[in-house]
PDB file with SEQRES, HELIX, SHEET and CRYST1 records, atoms N, CA, C and O in Angstrom:
SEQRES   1 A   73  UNK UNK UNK UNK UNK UNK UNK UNK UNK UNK UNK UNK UNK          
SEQRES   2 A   73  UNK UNK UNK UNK UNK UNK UNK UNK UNK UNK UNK UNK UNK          
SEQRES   3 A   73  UNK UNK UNK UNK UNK UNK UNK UNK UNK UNK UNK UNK UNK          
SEQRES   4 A   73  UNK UNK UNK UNK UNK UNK UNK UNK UNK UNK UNK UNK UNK          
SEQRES   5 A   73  UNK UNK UNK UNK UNK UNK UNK UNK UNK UNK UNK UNK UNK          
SEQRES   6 A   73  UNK UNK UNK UNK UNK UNK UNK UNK                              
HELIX    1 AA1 UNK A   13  UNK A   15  5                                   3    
HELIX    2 AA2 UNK A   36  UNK A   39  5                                   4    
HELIX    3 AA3 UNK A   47  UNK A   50  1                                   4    
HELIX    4 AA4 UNK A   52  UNK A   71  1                                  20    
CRYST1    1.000    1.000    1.000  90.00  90.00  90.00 P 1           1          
ATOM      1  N   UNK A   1      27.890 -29.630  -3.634  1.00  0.00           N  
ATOM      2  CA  UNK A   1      27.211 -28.465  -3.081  1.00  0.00           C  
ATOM      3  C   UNK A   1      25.969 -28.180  -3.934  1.00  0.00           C  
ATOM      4  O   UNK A   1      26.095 -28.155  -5.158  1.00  0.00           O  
ATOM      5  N   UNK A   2      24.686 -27.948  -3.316  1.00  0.00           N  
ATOM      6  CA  UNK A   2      23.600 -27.828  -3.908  1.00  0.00           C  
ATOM      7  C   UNK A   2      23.219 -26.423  -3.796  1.00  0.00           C  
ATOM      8  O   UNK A   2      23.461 -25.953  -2.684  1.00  0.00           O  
ATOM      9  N   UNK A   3      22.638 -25.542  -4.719  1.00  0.00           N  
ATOM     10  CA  UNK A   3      21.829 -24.388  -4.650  1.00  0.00           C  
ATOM     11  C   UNK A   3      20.550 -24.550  -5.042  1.00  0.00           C  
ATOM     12  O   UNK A   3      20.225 -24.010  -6.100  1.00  0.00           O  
ATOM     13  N   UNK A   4      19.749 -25.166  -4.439  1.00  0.00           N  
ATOM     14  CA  UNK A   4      18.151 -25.409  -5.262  1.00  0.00           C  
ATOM     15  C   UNK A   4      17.615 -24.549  -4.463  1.00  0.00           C  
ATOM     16  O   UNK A   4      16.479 -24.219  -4.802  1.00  0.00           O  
ATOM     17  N   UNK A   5      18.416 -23.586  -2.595  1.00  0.00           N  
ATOM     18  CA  UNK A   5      17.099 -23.265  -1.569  1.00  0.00           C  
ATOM     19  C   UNK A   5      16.056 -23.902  -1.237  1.00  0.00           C  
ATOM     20  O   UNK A   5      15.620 -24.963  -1.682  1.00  0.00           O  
ATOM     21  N   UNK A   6      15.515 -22.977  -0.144  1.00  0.00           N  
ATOM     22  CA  UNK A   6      14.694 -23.810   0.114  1.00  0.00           C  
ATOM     23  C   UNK A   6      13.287 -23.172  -0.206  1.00  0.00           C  
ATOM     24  O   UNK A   6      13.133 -21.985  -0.493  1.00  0.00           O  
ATOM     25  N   UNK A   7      12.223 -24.163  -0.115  1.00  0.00           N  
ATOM     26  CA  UNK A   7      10.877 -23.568   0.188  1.00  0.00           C  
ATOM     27  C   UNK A   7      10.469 -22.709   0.772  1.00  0.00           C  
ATOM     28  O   UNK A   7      10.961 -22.320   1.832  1.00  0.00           O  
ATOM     29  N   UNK A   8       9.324 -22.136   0.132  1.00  0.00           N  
ATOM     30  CA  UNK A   8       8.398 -20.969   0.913  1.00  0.00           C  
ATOM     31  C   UNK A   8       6.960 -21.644   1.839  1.00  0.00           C  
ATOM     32  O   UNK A   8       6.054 -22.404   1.497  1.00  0.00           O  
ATOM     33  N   UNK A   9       7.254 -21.012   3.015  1.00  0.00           N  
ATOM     34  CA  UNK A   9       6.449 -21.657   3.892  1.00  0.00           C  
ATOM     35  C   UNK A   9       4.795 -21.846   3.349  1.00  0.00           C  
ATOM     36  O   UNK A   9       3.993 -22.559   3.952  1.00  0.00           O  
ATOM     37  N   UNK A  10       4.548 -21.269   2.422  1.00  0.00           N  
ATOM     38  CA  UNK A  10       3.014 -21.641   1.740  1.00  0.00           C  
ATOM     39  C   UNK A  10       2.850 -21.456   0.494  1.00  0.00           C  
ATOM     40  O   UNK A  10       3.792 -20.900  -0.071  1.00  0.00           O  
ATOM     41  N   UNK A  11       1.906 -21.754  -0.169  1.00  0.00           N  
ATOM     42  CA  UNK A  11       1.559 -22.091  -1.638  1.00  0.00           C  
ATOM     43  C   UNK A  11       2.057 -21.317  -2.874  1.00  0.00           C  
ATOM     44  O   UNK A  11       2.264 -20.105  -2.919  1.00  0.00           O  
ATOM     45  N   UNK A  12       2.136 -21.767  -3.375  1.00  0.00           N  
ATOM     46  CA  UNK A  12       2.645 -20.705  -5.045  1.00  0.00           C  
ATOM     47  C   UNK A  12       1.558 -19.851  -4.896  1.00  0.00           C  
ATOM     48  O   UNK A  12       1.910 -18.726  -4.542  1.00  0.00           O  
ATOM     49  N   UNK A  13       0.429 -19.984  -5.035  1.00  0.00           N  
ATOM     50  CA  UNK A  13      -0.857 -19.046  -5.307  1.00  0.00           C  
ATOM     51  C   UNK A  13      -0.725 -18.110  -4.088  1.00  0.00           C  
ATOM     52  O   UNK A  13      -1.048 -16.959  -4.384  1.00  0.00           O  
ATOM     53  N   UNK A  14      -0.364 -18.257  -2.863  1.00  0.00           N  
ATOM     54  CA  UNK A  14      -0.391 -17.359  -1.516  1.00  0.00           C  
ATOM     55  C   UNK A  14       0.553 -16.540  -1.410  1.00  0.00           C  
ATOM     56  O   UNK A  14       0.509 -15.877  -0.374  1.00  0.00           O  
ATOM     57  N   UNK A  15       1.898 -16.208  -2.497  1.00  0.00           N  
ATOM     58  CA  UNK A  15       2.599 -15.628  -1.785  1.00  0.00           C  
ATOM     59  C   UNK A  15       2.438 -14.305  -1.908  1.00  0.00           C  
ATOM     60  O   UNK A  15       3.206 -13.611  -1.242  1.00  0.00           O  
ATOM     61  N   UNK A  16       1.352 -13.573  -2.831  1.00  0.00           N  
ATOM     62  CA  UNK A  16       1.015 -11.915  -2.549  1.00  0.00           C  
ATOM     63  C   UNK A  16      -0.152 -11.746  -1.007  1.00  0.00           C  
ATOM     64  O   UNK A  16      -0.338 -10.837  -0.198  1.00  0.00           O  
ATOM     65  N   UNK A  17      -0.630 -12.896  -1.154  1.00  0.00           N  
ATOM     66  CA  UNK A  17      -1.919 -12.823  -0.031  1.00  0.00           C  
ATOM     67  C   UNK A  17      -1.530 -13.235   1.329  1.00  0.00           C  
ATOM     68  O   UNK A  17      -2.552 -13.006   1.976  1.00  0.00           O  
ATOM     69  N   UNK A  18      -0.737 -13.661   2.061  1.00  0.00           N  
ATOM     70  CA  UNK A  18       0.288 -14.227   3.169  1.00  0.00           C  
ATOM     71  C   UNK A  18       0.720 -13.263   3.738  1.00  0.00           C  
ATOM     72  O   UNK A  18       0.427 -13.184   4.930  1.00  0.00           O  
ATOM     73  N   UNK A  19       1.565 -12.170   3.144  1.00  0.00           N  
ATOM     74  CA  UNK A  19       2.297 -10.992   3.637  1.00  0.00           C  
ATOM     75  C   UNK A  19       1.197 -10.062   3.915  1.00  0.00           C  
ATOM     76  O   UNK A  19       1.638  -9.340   4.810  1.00  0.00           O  
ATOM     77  N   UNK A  20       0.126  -9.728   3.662  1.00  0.00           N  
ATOM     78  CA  UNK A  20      -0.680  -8.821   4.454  1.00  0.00           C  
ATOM     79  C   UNK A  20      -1.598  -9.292   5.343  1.00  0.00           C  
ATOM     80  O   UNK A  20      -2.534  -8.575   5.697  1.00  0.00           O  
ATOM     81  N   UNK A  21      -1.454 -10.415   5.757  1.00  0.00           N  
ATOM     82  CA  UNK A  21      -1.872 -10.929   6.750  1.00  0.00           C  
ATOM     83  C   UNK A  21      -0.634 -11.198   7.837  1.00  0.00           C  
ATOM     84  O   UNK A  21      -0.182 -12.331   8.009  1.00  0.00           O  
ATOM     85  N   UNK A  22      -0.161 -10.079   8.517  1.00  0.00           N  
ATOM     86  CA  UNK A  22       0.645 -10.795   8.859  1.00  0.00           C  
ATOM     87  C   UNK A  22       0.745 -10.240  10.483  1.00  0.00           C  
ATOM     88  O   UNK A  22       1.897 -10.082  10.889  1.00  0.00           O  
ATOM     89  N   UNK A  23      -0.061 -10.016  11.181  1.00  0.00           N  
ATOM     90  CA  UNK A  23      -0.481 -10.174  12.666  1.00  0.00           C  
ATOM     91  C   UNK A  23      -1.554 -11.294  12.944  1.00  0.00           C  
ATOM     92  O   UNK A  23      -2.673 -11.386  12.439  1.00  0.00           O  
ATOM     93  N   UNK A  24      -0.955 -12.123  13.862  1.00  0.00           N  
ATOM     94  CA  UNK A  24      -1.935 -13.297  13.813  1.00  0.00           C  
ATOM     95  C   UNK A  24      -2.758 -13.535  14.876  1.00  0.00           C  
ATOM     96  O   UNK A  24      -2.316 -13.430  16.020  1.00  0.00           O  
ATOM     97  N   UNK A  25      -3.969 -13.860  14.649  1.00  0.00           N  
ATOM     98  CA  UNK A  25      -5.054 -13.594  15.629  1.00  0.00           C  
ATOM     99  C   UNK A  25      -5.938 -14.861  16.077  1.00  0.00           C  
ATOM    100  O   UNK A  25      -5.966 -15.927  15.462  1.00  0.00           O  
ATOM    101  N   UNK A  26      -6.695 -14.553  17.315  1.00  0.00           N  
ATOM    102  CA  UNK A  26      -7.127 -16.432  17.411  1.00  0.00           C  
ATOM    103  C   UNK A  26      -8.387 -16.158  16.721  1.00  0.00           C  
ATOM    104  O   UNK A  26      -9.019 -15.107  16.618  1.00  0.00           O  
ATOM    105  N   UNK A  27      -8.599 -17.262  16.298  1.00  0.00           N  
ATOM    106  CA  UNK A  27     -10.552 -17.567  15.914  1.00  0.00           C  
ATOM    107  C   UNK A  27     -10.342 -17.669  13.728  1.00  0.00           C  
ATOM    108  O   UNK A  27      -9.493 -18.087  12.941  1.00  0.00           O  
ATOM    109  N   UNK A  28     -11.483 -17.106  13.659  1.00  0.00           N  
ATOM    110  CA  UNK A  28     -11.034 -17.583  12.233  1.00  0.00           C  
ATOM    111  C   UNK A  28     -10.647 -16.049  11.335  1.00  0.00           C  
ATOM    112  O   UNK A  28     -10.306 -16.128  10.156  1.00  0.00           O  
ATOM    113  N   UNK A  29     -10.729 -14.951  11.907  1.00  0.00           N  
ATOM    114  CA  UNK A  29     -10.471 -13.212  11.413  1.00  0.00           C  
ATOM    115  C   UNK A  29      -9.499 -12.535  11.653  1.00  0.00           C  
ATOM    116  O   UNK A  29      -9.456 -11.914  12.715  1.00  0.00           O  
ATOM    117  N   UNK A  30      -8.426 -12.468  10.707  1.00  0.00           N  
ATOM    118  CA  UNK A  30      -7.441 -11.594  10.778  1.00  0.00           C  
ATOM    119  C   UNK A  30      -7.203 -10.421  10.703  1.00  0.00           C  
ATOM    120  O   UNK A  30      -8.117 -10.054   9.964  1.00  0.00           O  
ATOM    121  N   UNK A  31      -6.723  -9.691  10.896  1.00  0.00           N  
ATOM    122  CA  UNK A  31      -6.620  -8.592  11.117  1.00  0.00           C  
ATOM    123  C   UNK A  31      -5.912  -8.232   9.319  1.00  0.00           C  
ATOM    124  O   UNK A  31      -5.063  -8.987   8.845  1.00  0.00           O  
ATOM    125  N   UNK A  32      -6.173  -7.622   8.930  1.00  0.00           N  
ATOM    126  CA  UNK A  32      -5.656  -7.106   7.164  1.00  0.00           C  
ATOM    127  C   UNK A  32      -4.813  -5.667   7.449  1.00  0.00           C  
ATOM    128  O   UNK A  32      -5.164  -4.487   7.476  1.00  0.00           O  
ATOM    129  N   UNK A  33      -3.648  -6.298   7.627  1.00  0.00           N  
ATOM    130  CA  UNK A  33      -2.251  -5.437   7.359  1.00  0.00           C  
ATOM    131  C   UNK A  33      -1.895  -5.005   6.506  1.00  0.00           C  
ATOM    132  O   UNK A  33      -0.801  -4.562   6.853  1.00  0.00           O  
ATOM    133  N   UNK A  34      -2.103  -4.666   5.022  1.00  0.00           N  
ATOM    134  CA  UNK A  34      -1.317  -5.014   3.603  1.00  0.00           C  
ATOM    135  C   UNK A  34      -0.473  -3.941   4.079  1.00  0.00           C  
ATOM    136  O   UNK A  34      -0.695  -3.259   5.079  1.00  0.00           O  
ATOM    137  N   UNK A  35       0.593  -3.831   3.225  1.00  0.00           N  
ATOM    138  CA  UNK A  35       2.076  -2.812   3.294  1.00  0.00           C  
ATOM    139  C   UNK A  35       1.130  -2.001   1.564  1.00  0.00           C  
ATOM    140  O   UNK A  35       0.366  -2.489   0.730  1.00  0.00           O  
ATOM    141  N   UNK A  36       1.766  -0.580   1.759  1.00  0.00           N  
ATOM    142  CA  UNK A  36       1.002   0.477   1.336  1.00  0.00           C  
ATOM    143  C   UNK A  36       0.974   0.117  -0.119  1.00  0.00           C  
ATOM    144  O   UNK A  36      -0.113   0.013  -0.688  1.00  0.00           O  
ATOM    145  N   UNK A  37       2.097  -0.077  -0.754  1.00  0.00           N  
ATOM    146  CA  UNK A  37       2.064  -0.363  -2.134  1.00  0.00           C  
ATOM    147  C   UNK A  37       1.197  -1.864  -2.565  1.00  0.00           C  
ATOM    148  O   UNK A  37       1.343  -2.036  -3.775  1.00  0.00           O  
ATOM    149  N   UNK A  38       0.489  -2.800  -2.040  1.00  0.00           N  
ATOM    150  CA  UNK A  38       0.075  -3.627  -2.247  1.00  0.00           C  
ATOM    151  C   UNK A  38      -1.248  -3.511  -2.489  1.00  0.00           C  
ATOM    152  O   UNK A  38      -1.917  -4.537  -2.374  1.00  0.00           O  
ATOM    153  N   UNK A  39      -2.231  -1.671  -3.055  1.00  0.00           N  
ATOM    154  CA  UNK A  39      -3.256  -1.483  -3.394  1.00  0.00           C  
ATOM    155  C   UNK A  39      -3.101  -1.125  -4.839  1.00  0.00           C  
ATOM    156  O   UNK A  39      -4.028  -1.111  -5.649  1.00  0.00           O  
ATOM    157  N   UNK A  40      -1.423  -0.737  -5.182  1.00  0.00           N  
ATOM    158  CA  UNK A  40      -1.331  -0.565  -6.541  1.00  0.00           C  
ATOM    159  C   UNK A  40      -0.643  -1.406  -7.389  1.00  0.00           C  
ATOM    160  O   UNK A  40      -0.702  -1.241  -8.608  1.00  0.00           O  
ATOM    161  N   UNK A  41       0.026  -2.322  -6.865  1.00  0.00           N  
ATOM    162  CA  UNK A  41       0.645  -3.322  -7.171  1.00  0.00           C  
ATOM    163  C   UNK A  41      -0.509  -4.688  -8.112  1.00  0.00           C  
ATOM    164  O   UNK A  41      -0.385  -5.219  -9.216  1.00  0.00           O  
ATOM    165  N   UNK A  42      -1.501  -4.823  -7.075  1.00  0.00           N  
ATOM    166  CA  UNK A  42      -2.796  -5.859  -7.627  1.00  0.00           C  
ATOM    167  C   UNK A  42      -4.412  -4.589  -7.822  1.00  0.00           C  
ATOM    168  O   UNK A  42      -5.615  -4.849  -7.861  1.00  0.00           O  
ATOM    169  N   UNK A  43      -3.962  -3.789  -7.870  1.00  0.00           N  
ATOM    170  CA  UNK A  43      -5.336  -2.934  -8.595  1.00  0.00           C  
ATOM    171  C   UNK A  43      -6.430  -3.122  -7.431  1.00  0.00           C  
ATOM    172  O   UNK A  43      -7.610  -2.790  -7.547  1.00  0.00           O  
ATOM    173  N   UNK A  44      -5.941  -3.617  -6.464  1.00  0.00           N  
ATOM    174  CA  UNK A  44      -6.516  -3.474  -4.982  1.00  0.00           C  
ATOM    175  C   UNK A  44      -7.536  -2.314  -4.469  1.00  0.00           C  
ATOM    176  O   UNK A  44      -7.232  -1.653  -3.476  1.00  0.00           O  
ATOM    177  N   UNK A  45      -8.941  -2.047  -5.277  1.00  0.00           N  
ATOM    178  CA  UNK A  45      -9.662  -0.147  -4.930  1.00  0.00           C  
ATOM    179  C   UNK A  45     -10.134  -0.275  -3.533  1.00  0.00           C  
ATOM    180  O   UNK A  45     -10.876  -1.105  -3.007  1.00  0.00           O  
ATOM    181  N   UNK A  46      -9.460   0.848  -3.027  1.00  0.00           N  
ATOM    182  CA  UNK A  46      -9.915   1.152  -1.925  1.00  0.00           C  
ATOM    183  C   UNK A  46     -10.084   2.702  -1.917  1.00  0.00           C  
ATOM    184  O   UNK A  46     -10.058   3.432  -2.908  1.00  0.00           O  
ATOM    185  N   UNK A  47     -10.241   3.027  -0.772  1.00  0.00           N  
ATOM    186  CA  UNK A  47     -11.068   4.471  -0.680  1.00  0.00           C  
ATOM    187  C   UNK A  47      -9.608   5.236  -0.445  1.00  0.00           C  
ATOM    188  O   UNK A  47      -9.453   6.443  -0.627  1.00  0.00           O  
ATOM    189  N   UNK A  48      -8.893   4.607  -0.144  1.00  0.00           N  
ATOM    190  CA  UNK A  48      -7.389   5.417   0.346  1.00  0.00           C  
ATOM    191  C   UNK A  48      -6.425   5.803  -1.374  1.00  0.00           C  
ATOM    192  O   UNK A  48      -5.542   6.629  -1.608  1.00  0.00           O  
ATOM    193  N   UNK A  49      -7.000   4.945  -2.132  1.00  0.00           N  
ATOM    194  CA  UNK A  49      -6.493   4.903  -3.085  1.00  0.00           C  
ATOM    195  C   UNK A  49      -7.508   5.761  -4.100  1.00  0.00           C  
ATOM    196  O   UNK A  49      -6.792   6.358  -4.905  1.00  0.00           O  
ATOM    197  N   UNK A  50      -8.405   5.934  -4.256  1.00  0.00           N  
ATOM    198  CA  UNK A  50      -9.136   6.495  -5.338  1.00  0.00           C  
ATOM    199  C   UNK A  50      -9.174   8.304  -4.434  1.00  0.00           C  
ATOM    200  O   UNK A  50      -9.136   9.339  -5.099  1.00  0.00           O  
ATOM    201  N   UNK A  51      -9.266   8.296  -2.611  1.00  0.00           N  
ATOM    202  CA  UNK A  51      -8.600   9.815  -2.534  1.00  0.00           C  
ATOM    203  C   UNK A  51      -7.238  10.270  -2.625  1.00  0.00           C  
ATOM    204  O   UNK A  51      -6.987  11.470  -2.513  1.00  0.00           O  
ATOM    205  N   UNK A  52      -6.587   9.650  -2.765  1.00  0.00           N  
ATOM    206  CA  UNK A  52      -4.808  10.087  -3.373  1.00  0.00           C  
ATOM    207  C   UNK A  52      -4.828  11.274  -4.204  1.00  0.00           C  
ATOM    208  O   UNK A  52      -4.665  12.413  -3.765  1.00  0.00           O  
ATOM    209  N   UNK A  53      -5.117  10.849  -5.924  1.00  0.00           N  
ATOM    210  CA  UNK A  53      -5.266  11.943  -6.738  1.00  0.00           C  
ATOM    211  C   UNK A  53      -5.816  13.214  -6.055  1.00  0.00           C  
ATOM    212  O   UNK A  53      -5.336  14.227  -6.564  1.00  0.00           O  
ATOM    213  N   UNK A  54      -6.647  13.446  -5.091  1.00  0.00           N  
ATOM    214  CA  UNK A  54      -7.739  14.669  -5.249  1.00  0.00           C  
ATOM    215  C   UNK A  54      -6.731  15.021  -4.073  1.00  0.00           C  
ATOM    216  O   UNK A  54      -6.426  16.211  -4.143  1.00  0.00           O  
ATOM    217  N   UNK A  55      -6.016  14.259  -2.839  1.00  0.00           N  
ATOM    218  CA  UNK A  55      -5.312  14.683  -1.650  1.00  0.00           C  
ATOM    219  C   UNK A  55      -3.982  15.384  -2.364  1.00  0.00           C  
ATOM    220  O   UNK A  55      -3.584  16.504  -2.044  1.00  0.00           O  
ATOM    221  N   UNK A  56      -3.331  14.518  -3.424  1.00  0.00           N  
ATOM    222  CA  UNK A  56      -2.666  15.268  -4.206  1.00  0.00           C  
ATOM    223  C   UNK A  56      -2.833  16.961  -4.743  1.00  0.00           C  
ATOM    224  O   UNK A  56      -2.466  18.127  -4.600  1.00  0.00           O  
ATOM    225  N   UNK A  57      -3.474  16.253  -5.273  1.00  0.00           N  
ATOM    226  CA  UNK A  57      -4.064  17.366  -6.486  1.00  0.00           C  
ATOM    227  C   UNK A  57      -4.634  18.641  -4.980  1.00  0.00           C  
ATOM    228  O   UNK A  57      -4.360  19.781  -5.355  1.00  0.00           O  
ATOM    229  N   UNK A  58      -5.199  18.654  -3.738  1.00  0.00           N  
ATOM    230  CA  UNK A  58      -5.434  20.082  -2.999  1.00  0.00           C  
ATOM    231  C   UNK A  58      -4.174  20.190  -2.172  1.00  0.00           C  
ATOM    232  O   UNK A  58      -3.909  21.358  -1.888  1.00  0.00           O  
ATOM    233  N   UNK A  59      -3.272  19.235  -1.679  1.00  0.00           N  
ATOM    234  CA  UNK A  59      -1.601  19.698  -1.801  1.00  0.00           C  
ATOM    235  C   UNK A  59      -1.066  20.692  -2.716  1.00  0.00           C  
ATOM    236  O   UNK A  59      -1.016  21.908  -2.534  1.00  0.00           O  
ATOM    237  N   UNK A  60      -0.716  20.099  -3.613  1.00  0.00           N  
ATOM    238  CA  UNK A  60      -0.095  20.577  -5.097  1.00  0.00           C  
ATOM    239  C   UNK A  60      -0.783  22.140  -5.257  1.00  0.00           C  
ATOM    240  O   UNK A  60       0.034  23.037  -5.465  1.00  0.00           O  
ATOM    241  N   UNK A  61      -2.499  22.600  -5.158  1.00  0.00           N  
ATOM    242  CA  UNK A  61      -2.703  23.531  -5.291  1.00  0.00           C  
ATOM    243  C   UNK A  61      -2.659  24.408  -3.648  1.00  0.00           C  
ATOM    244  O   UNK A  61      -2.305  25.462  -4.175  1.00  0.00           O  
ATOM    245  N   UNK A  62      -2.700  24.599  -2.873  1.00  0.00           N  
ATOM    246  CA  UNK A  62      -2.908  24.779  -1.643  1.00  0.00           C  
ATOM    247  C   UNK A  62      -1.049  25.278  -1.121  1.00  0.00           C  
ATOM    248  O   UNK A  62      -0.812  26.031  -0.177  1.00  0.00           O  
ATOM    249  N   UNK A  63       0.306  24.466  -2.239  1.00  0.00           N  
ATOM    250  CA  UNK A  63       1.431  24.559  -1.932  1.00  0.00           C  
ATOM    251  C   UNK A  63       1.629  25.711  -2.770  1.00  0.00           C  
ATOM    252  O   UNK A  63       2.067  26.725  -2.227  1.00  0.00           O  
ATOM    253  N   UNK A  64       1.305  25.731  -4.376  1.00  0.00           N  
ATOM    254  CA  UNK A  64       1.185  26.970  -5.271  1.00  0.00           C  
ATOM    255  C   UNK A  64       0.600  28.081  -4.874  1.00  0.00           C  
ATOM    256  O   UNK A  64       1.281  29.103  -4.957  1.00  0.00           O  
ATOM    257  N   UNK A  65      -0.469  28.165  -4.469  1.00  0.00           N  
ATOM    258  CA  UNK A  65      -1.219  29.390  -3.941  1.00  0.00           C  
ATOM    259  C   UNK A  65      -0.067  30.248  -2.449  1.00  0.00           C  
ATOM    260  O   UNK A  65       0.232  31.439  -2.367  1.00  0.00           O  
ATOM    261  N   UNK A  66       0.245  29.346  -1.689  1.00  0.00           N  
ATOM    262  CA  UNK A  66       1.044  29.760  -0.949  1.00  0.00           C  
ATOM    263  C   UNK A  66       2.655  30.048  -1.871  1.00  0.00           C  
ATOM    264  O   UNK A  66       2.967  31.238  -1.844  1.00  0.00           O  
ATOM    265  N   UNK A  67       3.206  29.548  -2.296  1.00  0.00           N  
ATOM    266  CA  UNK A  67       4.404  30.118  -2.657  1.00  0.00           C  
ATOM    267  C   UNK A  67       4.316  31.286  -3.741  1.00  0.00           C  
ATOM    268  O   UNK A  67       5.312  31.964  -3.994  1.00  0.00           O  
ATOM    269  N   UNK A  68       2.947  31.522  -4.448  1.00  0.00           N  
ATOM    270  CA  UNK A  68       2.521  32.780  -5.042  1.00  0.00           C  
ATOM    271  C   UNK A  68       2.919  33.829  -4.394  1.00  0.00           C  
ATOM    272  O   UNK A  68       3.819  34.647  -4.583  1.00  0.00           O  
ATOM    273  N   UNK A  69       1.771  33.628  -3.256  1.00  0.00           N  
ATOM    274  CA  UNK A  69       1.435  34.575  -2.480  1.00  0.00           C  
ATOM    275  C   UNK A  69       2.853  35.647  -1.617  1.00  0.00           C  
ATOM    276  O   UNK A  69       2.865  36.832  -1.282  1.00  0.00           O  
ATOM    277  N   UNK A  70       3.917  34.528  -1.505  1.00  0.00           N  
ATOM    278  CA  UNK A  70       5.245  34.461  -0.748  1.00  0.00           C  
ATOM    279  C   UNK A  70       6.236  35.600  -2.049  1.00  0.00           C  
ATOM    280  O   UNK A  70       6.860  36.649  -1.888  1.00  0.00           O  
ATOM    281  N   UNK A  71       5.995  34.849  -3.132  1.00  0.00           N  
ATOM    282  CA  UNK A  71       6.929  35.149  -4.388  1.00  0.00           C  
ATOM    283  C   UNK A  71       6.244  36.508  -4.863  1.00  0.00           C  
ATOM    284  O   UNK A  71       6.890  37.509  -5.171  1.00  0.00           O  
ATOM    285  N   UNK A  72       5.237  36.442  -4.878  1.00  0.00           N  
ATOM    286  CA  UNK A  72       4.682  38.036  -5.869  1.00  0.00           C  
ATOM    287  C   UNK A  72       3.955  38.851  -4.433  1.00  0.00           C  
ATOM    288  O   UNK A  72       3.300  39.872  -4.643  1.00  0.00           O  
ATOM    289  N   UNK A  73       4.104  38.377  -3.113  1.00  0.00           N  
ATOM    290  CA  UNK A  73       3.860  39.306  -2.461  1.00  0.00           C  
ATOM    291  C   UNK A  73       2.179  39.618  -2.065  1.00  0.00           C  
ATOM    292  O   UNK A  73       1.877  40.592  -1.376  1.00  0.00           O  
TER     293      UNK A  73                                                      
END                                                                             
């Protein structure tokens, strides 16, 4: 009985870059799927990622100001 498994359908170097490509399209342009954590995972900057902190950060204040307002009336 052998356990070696088997292969991955493409290259050692492809297997972070494969999975966000993964609706397939004719001609030579794919469509770029990545799954959400795969902008912080490879330091990936995008605009979704550098507004996080600040979408955070007017949540966080915007949730305080309201439960103030609730708590002290």
């Amino acid at each position: 009985m052998s356990l070696r498994g088997s292969s991955l359908p493409y290259g050692t170097g492809d297997w972070y870059w494969i999975p966000s490509r993964v609706i397939p399209a004719p001609g030579d342009v794919e469509p770029i799927t990545e799954f959400p954590f795969f902008t912080f995972i490879y330091a990936d900057l995008h605009a979704h990622m550098m507004a996080l902190p600040i979408t955070l950060l007017t949540l966080s204040w915007t949730l305080s100001m309201l439960l103030g307002t609730l708590v002290l009336g």
